[in-house]
C-alpha positions in Angstrom: -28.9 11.0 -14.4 -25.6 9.3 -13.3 -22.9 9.9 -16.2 -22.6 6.1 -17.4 -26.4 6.1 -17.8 -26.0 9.3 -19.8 -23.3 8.0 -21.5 -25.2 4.9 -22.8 -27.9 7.2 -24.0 -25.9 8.9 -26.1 -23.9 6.2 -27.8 -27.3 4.3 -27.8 -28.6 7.4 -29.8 -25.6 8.0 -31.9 -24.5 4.0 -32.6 -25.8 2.8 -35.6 -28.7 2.1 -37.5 -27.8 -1.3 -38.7 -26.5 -3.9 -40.2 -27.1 -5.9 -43.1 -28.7 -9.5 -44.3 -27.1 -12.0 -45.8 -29.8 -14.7 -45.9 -33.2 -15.0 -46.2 -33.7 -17.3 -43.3 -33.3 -13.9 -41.2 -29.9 -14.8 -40.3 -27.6 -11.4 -40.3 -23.9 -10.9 -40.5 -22.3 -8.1 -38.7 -18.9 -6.2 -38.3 -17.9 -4.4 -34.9 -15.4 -2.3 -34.4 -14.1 -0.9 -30.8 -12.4 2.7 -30.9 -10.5 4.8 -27.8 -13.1 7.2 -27.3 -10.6 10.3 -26.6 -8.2 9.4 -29.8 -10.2 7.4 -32.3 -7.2 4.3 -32.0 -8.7 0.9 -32.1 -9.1 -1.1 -29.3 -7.8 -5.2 -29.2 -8.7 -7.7 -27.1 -12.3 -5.7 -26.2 -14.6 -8.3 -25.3 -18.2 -8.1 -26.8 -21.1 -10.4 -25.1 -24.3 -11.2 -27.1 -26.4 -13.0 -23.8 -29.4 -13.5 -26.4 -27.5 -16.3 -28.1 -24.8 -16.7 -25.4 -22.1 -15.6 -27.7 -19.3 -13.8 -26.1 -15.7 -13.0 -28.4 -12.6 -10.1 -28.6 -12.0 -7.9 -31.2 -9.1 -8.6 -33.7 -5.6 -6.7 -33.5 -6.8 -4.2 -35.6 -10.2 -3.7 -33.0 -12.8 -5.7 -35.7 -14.9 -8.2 -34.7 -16.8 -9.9 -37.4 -20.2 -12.3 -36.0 -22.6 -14.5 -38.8 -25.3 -16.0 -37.9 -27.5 -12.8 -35.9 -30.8 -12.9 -35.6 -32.8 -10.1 -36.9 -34.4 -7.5 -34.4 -33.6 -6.1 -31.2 -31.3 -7.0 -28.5 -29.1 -6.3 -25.8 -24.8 -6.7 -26.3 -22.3 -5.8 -23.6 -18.3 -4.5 -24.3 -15.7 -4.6 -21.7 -12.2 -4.2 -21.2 -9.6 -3.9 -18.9 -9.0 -0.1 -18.0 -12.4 1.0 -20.2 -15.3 1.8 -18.5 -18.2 -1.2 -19.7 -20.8 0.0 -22.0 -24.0 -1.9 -22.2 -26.6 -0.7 -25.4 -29.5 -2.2 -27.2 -28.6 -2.9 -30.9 -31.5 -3.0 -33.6 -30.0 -5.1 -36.6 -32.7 -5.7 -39.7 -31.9 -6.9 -43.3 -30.1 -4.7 -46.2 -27.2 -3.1 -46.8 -25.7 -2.1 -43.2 -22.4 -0.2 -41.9 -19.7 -1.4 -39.6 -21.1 -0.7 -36.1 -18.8 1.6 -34.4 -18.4 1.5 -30.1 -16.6 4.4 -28.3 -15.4 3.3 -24.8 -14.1 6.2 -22.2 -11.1 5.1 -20.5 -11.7 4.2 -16.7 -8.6 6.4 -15.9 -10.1 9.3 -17.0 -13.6 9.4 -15.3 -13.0 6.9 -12.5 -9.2 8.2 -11.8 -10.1 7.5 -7.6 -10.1 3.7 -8.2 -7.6 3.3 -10.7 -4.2 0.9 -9.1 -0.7 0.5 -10.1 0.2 -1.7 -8.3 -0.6 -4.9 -10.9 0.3 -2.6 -13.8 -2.7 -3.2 -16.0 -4.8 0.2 -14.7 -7.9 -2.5 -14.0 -10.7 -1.1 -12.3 -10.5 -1.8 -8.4 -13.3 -3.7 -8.9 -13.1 -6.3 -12.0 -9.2 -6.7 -10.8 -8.5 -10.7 -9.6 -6.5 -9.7 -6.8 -7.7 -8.2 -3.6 -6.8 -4.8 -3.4 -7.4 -1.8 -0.7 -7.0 1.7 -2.2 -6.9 4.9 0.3 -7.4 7.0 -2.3 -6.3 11.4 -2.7 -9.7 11.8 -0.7 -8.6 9.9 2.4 -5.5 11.6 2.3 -6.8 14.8 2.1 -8.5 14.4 5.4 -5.4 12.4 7.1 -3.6 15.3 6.3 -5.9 17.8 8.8 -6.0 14.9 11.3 -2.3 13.5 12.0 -0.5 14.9 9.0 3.1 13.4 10.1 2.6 10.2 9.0 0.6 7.5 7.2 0.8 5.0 10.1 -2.4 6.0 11.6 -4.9 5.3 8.7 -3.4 2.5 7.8 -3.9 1.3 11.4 -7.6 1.7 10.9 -7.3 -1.2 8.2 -8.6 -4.5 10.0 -5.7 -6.8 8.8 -3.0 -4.0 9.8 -1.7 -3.5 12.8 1.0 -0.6 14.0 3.7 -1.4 16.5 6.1 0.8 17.9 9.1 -0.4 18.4 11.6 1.4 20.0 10.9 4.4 22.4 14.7 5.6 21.2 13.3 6.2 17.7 10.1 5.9 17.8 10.0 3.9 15.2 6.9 2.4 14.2 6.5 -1.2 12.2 3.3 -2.8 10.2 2.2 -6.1 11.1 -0.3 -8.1 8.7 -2.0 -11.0 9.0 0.2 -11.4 12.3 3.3 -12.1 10.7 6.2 -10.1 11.5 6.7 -6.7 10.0 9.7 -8.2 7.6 7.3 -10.2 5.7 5.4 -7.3 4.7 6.3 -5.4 1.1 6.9 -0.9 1.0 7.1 0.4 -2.2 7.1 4.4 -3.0 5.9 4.4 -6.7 6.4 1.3 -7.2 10.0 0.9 -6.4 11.3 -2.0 -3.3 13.7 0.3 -1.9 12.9 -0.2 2.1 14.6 -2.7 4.2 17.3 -4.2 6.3 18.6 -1.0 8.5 16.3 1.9 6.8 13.1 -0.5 6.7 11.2 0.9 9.4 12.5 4.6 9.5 11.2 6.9 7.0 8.2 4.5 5.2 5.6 5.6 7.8 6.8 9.0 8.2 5.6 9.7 4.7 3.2 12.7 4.8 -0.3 12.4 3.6 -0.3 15.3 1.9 2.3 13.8 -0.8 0.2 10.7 -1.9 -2.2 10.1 -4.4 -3.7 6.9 -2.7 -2.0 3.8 -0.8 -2.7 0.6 -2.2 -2.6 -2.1 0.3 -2.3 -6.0 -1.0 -3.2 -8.5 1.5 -1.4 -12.1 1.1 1.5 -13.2 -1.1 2.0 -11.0 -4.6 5.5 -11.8 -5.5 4.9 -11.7 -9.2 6.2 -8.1 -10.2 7.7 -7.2 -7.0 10.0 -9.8 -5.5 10.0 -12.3 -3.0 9.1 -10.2 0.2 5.6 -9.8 -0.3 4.6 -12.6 1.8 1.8 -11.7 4.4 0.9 -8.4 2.0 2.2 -5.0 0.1 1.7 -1.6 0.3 2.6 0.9 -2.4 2.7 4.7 -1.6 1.8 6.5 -4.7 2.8 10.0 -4.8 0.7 12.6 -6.2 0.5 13.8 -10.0 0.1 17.5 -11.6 -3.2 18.1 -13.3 -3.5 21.0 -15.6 -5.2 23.2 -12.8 -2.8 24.8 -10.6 -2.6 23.0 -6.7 -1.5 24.9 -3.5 -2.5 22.7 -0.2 -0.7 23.8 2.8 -1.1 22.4 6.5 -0.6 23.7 9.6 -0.5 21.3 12.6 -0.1 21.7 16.8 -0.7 18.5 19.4 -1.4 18.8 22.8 2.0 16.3 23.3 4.1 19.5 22.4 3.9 18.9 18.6 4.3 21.1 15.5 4.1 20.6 12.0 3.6 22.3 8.6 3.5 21.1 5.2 3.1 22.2 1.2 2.2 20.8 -1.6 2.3 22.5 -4.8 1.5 21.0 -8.8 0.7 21.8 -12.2 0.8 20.3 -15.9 1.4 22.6 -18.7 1.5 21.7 -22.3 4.6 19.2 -22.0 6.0 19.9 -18.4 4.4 19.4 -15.0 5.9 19.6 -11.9 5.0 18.3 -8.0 7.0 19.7 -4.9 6.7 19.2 -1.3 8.1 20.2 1.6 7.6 19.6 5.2 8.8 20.1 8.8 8.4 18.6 12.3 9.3 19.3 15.8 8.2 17.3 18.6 9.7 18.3 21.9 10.5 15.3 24.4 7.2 13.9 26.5 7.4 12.0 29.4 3.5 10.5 29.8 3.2 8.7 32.7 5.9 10.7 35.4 8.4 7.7 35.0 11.3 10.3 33.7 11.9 9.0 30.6 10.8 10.7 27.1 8.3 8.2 26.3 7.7 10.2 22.8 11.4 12.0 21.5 12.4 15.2 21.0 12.3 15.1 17.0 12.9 17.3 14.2 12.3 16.2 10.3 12.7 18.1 7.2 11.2 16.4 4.1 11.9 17.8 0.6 10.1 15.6 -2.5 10.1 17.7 -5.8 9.4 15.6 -9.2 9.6 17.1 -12.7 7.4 15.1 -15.5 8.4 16.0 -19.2 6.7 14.7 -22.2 9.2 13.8 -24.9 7.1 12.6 -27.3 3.1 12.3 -27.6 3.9 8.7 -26.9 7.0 8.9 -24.4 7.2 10.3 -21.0 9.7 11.0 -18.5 9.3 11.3 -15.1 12.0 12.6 -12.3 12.2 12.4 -9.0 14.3 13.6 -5.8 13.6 13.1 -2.1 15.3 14.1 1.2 14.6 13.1 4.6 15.9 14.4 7.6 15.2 13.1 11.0 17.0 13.6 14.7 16.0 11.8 17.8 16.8 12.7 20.6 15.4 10.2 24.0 16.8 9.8 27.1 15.7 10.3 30.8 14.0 14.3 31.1 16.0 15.6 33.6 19.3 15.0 31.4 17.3 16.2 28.2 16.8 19.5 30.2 20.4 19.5 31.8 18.7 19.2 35.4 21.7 16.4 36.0 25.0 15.3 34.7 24.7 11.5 34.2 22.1 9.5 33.1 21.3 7.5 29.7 20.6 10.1 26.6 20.5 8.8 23.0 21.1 10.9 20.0 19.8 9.8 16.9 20.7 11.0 12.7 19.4 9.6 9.9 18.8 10.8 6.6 18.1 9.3 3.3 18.3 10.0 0.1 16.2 8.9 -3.3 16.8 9.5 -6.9 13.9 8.2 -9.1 13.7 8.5 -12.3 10.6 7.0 -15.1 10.4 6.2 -18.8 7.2 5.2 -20.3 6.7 4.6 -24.2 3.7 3.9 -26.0 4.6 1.9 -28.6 0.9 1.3 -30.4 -1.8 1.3 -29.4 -1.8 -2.3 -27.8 1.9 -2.1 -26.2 3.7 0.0 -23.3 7.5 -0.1 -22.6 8.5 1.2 -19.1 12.0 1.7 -17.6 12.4 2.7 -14.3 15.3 3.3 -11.7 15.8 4.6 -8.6 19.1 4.5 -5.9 18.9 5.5 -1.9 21.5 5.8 0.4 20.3 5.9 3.8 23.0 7.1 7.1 22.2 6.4 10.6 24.5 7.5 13.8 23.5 7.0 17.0 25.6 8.5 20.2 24.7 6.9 24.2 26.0 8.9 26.8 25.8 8.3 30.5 28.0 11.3 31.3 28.5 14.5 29.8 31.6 13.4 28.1 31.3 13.5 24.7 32.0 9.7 23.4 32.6 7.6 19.9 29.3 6.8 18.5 28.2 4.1 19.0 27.1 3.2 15.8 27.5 5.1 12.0 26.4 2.7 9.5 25.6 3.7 5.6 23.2 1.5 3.3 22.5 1.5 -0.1 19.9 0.4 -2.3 19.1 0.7 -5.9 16.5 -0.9 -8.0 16.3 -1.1 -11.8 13.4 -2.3 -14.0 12.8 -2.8 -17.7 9.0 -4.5 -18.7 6.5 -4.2 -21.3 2.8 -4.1 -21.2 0.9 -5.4 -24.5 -2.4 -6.5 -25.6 -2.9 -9.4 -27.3 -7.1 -10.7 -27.7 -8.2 -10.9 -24.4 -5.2 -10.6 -23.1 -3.1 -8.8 -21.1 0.7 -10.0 -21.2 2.9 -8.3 -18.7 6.9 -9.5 -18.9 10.2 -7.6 -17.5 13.1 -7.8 -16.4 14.8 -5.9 -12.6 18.1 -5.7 -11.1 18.3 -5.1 -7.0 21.3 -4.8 -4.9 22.0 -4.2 -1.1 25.1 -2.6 0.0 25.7 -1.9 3.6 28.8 -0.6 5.6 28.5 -0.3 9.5 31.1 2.3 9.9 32.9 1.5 12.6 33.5 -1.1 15.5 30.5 -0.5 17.2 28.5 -3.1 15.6 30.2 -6.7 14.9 28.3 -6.6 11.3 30.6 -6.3 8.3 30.2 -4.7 5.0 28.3 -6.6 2.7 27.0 -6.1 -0.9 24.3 -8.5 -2.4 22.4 -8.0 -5.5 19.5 -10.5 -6.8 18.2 -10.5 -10.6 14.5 -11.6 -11.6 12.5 -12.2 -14.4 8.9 -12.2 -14.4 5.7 -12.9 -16.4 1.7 -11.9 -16.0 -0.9 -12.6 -17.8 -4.4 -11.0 -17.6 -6.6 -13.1 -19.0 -10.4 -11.6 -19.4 -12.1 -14.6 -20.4 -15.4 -13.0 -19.9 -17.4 -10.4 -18.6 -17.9 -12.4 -15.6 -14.8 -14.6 -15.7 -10.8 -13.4 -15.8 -8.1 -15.0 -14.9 -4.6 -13.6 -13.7 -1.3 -15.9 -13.8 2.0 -15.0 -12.8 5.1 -16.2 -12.6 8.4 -14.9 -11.4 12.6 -16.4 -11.3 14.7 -15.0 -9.1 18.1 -15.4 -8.7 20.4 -14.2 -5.2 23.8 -13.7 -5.6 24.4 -15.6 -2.2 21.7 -17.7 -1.1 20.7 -19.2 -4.8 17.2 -19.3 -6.6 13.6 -19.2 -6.3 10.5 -19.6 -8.7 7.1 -18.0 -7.5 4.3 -18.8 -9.5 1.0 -17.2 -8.8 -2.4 -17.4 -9.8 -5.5 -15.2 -8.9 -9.4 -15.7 -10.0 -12.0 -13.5 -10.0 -15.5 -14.2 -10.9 -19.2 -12.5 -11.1 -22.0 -14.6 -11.2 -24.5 -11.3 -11.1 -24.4 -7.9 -11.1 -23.7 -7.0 -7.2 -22.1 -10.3 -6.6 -18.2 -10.6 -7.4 -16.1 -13.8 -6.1 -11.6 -14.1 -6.0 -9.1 -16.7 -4.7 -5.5 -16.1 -5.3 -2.5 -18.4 -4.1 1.0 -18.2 -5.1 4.9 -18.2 -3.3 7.1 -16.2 -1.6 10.4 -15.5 -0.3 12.7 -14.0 2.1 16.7 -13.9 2.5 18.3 -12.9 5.9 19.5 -9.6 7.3 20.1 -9.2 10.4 18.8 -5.6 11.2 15.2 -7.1 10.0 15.2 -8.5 12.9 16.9 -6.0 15.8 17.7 -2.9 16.1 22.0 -2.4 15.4 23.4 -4.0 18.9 27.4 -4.8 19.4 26.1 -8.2 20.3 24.8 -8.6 16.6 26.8 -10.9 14.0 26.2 -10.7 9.6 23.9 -13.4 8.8 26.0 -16.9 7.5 25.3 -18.0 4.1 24.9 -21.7 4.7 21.3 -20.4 5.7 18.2 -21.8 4.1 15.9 -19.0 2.3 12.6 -18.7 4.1 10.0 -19.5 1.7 6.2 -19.5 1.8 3.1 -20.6 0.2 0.0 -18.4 1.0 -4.2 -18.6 -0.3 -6.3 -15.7 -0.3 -10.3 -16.0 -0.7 -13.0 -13.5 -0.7 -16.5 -12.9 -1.6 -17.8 -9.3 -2.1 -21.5 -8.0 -2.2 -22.3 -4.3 -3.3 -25.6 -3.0 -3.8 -27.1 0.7 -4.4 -30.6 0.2 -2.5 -31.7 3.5 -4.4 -30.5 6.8 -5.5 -29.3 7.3 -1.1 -28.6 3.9 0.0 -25.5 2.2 -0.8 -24.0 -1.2 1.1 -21.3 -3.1 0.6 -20.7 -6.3 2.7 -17.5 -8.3 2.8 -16.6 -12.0 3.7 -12.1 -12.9 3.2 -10.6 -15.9 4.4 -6.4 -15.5 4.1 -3.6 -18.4 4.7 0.0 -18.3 5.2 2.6 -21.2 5.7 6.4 -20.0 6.3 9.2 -22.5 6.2 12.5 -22.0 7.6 12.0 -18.6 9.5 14.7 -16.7 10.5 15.5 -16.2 14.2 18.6 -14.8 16.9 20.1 -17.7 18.1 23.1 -17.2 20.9 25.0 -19.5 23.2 27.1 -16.4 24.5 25.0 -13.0 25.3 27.6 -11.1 23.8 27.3 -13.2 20.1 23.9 -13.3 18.4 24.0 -15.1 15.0 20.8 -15.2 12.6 19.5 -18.7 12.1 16.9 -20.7 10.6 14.9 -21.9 13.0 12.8 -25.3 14.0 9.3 -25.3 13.4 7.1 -23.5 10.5 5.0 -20.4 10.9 1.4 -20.2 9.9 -1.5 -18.0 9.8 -4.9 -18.2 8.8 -7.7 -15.7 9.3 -10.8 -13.8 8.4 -11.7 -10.9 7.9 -16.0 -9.2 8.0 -16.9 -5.8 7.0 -20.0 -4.1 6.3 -20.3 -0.5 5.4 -23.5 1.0 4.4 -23.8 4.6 3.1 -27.0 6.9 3.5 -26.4 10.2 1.3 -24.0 11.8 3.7 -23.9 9.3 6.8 -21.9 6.3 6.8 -21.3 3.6 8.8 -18.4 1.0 9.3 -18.4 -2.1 11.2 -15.5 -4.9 10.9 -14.6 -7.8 12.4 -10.9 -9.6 12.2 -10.2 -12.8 13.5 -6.7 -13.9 13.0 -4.1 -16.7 14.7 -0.5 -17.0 13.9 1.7 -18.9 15.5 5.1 -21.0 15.1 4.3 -24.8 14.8 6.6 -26.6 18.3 5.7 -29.6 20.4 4.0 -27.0 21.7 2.5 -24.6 19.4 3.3 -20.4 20.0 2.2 -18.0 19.3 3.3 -14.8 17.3 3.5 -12.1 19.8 2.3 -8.2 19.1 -1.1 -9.0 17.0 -4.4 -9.0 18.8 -5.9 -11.9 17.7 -9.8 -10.4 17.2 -10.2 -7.1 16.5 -13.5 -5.4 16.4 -13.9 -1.7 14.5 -16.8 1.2 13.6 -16.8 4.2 12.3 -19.5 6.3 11.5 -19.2 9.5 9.8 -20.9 12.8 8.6 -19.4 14.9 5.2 -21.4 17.4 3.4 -19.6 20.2 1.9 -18.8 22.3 4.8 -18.7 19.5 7.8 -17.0 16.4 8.6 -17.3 14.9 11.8 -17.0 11.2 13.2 -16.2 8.7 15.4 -14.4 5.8 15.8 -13.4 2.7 17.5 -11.4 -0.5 18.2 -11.7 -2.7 20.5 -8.4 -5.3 20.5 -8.2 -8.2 22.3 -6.3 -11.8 22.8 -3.0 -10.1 22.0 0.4 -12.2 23.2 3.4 -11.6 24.1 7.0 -12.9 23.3 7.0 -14.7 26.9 3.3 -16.1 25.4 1.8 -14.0 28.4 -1.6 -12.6 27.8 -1.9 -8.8 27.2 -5.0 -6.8 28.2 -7.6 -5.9 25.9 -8.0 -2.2 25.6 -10.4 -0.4 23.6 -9.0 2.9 21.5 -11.3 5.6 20.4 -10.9 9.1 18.4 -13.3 11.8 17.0 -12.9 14.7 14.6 -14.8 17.4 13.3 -14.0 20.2 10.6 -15.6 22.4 9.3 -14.7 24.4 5.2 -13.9 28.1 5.5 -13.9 28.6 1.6 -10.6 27.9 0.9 -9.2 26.7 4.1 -10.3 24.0 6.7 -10.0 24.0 10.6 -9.7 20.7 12.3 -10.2 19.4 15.9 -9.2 16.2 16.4 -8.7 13.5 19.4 -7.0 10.3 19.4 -6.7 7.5 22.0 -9.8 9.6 24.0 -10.1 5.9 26.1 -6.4 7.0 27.1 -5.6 3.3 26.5 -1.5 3.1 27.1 0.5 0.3 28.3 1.2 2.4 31.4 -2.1 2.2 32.4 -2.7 -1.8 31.2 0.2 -3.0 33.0 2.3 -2.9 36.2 5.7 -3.7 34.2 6.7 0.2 33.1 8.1 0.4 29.6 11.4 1.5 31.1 13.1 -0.1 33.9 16.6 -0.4 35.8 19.2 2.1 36.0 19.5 5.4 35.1 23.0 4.5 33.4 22.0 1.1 32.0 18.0 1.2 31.4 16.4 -1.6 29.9 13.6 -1.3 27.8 10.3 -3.6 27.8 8.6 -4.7 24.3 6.0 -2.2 23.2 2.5 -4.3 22.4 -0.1 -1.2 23.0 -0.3 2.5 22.9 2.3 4.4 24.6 1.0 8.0 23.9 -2.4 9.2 25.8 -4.6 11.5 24.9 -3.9 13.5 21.9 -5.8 16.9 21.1 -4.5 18.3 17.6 -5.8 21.2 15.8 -4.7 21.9 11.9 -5.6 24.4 9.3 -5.1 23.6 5.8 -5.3 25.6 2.7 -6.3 24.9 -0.7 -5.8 26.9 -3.6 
């Protein structure tokens, strides 16, 4: 017996007896009352749904609910709310004296922790939330952590609407594209907290290890509301992981066939009123040249990663949470003979960057019915880069510093059936290039908002979320988001939401290049870019029996970007940032089915999507296949996992609006559970599908003291054996 069903047998055992009559027509009047099951504390705004006399109502502030006019005898009544785990009983009401009828509902964040978000703040369950939401929860990363435990980029690759472009064989610095729009337009959050963009955007977010996170929450399409104005094609929150009172040890060890090495720790534990998380990781990657053109296609690298967090509890109903994260990373890319000192000239570029992150998280429970939360959080991020063409030792080129801090004060309250979310946050952008090498100059921006959310759970089946945010930039002026999100369940597998609301964007100019001399700061007379964008889906989950379990999944998605930002030059030595002619849309779909057989399952998905820039003649975003075809299937018992996968991507185009070839990309894993530590084999890109091989233009070109350096639209590294052990206390 499942542990809902055993659940409802007991309440339905323990509830009550009865209530009482107040007429002798057989009409009855009764009092409910909704408790916390863990502390006793009443619960407001807990819906309660009669269907036998289609009566459906919330419980008062205090957690009463008082009905006249029941019928005598046996029925069925339903109680929900948001975070709660429903419970459904059969209630037996007669005439006479009666007591209040008492319900006991167990928190969904207790029993159901795996599907629990943060992301919209009101710790709904994944599925009765209106908005759309993807959550790769501390399972998934587990096993990303045995199979490419450097980075999140490749699971999230596996996501249909996701795609992963590397941009720069310097750095190798990888970018997310959604819904085909251009990685800028897509929202990073660690914890909750905006703080990647402009020149440390694309370097570190991806590089987050696995074994660090709780879950990833992805949100496809415009979310503005709590977040800001960049969320315009989607948002992806990296949530890092949490003590729990046992003691946890995880430890990976990693080697690739490309000359790769990695090992990581994670260690936790809660005690009465401290806890503590720390990890620490480190990766060395020695320069690979793939396909004999002399050039290290993939960089020598070395990171270092340091993320300890201390959470204190104050106060039975305050918490405070503390955070501290370093990353180091060098790069080192260049033509092989000069990495090895086989020759004196030749192009060589050394990369440095490190960043670092002070969080810090205040939660206080004011009643029952009402949360305050203050968070905070400042990074500095410093990136030097040195080219050399000799062996003299020259100025670097570049040593730019950024900072960004982030500051937040909301509160969280019940009110019916409602669920008010409002707040306050204060960003600001400060950047310094360091020295002549780039024509950008310092700048410091900051932009206040103010926002609003309300969960409205109208009924069991119906709830409504509406949103609205002001923000105010203290160059490029205002902008008011509203949002609004539906979700609806007309029967028990069937669940139904469509969401629409605005966006934003103001411009920076290392959004949209690497740092270049060539590159000018951004004028202010620009227009913001600003969007409108609808999201629609229509979900269908069934369990066939006690070993068959399918889910099947129909979304439709639309974007529409005015005044998009683009390099504009009349002189190749003086690129300014401009807004340019023409508006961007994108409108897709997106198909998945997965079915589940005990310890088999099966994944097939299907994304159609087309994006382009509305000219005379229309064109098209470059870097996103336009169909994309996936499967999986999978085996996990509780010694082996094994699988395969594929994707098959096609109709891709280019920024000349050539045609790319299709290519299909495959991997396969299995591991297998030594008691407490897991061996791995696993094999990516196994169709060994690179752009060397898809193309006769090679990825680097021209001289070996000036090298120019084609766009990347497909897989530069071949086949990829890794083998990991991990440990687990």
């Amino acid at each position: 017996m499942s542990p809902n069903r055993l659940q409802l047998v007991v309440i339905s055992a323990l509830s009550f007896s009865l209530c009482f009559a107040t007429k002798a027509s057989a009409q009855i009047s009764c009092t409910f009352a909704v408790v916390d099951a863990a502390d006793g504390n009443p619960l407001p705004g807990a819906v309660i749904e009669i269907p036998a006399i289609t009566y459906v109502n919330a419980t008062d502030d205090n957690g009463y609910l008082h009905v006249t006019q029941l019928p005598s005898g046996k029925f069925s009544l339903h109680c929900s709310m948001i975070s709660y785990q429903p419970l459904d009983t059969i209630i037996q009401l007669q005439h006479g004296a009666g007591d209040t009828v008492v319900f006991s509902m167990y928190s969904a964040l207790e029993h159901l922790e795996e599907v629990n978000i943060s992301s919209t703040r009101t710790n709904a369950r994944i599925e009765d939330d209106p908005t759309r939401i993807e959550v790769l929860g501390l399972e998934e990363m587990g096993e990303e952590s045995t199979l490419v435990p450097t980075g999140i980029g490749s699971i999230l690759g596996d996501l249909a609407i996701i795609t992963i472009q590397r941009t720069s064989v310097s750095t190798g610095n990888d970018e997310i594209r959604m819904a085909g729009m251009d990685p800028r337009y897509t929202q990073m959050l660690r914890d909750g907290l905006p703080l990647y963009s402009g020149a440390s955007g694309g370097l570190g977010a991806l590089d987050i290890p696995p074994l660090d996170l709780q879950q990833v929450e992805v949100i496809k399409g415009s979310n503005s509301t709590l977040y800001g104005g960049g969320a315009i094609a989607g948002l992806i929150n990296f949530v890092s992981r949490k003590p729990t009172k046992d003691l946890v040890i995880d430890g990976v060890l990693n080697m690739t066939s490309l000359l790769g090495s990695h090992a990581s720790v994670f260690s936790g534990k809660q005690f009465e009123q401290l806890g503590y998380t720390c990890f620490a990781a480190a990766t060395i990657n020695q320069p690979v040249n793939v396909k004999s053109d002399n050039y290290s296609i993939i960089p020598q690298e070395q990171q270092f990663i340091v993320h300890p967090r201390i959470f204190y509890t104050l106060h039975e109903s305050t918490k405070l949470d503390v955070g501290f994260q370093w990353n180091h990373d060098k790069l080192n890319s260049g033509f092989m003979d000069r990495a090895y000192h086989l020759q004196e000239g030749g192009y060589y570029a050394y990369n440095i960057a490190d960043r670092f992150v002070e969080d810090i998280t205040i939660t206080h429970k004011w009643n029952a019915k009402s949360t305050l939360t203050f968070k905070s959080a400042l990074s500095t991020f410093s990136r030097t880069q040195d080219v050399h063409t000799t062996d003299t030792l020259a100025t670097p080129f570049f040593s730019l510093q950024e900072m960004n801090g982030y500051t937040e004060l909301s509160n969280a309250f019940h009110w019916g059936s409602h669920t008010f979310l409002a707040g306050y946050n204060f960003l600001f952008e400060q950047f310094d290039p360091g020295n002549e090498g780039l024509q950008l100059s310092k700048t410091a921006q900051y932009t206040q908002g103010i926002f609003l959310q309300d969960d409205w759970h109208i009924s069991e089946k119906f709830t409504c979320e509406i949103g609205l945010r002001g923000d105010v930039h203290s160059v490029y002026g205002s902008a008011v988001l509203p949002r609004i999100a539906l979700f609806y369940k007309p029967a028990k597998d069937w669940s139904c939401r469509i969401s629409g609301g605005s966006g934003y964007k103001t411009p920076n100019a290392l959004d949209l290049s690497e740092p270049a001399k060539q590159l000018v700061t951004p004028v202010t007379s620009l227009h913001l870019e600003r969007s409108e964008g609808v999201n629609a889906d229509v979900n269908f989950h069934r369990l066939l029996n006690d070993h068959i379990s399918l889910e099947c999944n129909q979304a439709l998605y639309y974007i529409m970007l005015q005044h998009p930002y683009a390099l504009q030059t009349d002189d190749p030595e003086n690129y300014v940032v401009v807004n340019d002619a023409g508006d961007v849309t994108s409108i897709g779909s997106d198909t998945y089915i997965r079915l589940e057989i005990d310890e088999i399952e099966c994944y097939l998905g299907y994304n159609h999507t087309i994006a382009q820039k509305q000219q005379a003649i229309n064109i098209y975003l470059p870097f996103y296949p336009h169909d994309k075809l996936s499967g999986v299937l999978a085996y996990d018992n509780d010694t082996w996992r094994m699988g395969i996968e594929a994707s098959y991507q096609a109709n891709q185009y280019l920024s000349d609006q050539t045609k790319a070839p299709d290519y299909l990309f495959m991997a396969a894993m299995i591991s297998r559970s030594l008691g407490h530590f897991r061996l791995t084999l696993n094999g990516e890109n196994l169709t060994n599908a690179i752009q060397q091989n898809l193309t006769d233009i090679p990825i680097v070109s021209g001289s070996l003291l000036e090298p120019t350096f084609s766009d990347i639209w497909a897989p530069i590294e071949g086949i990829t054996i890794n083998a990991s052990l991990k440990y687990t206390f």
